[in-house]
C-alpha positions, 0 to 999 in steps of 0.5 A: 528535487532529490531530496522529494524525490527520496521522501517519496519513495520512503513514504511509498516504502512504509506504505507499501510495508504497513499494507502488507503487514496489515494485510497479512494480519487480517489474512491470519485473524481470518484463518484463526477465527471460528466459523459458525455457519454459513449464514454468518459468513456472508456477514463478513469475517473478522478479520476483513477490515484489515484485509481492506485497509491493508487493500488500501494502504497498498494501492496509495503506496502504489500510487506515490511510488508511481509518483516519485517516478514520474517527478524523477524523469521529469526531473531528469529530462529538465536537468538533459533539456538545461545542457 
């Protein structure tokens, strides 16, 4: 069960990483990009889709981390429950 364990915990690091990248980048294409007029700005800025998949990568790295969590202390009580 370690084994799952640790590839969880990678798999919710790269997440966790790659949201926050993506984030980021959509947080400077916001910056670096011109604004027109207000009216265009209720459309929506060029860089607010990455800043919504980095959204969500972010959450789902949340959410297998809090997985391997949970198997770990599962996995922990099994191991103090067998001796």
């Amino acid at each position: 069960m370690g084994k799952t364990i640790a590839i969880l915990f990678a798999i919710s690091l790269s997440l966790l990483a790659t949201g926050g990248l993506t984030y980021r980048f959509g947080t400077s294409v916001n910056l670096h990009s011109p604004q027109l007029d207000e009216l265009s700005s209720l459309a929506g800025s060029p860089g607010d889709k990455w800043l919504f998949v980095g959204g969500v990568l972010i959450l789902l790295g949340g959410a297998v981390a809090l997985a391997a969590i949970k198997s770990l202390i599962q996995d922990r009580r099994e191991l103090q429950s067998t001796r």
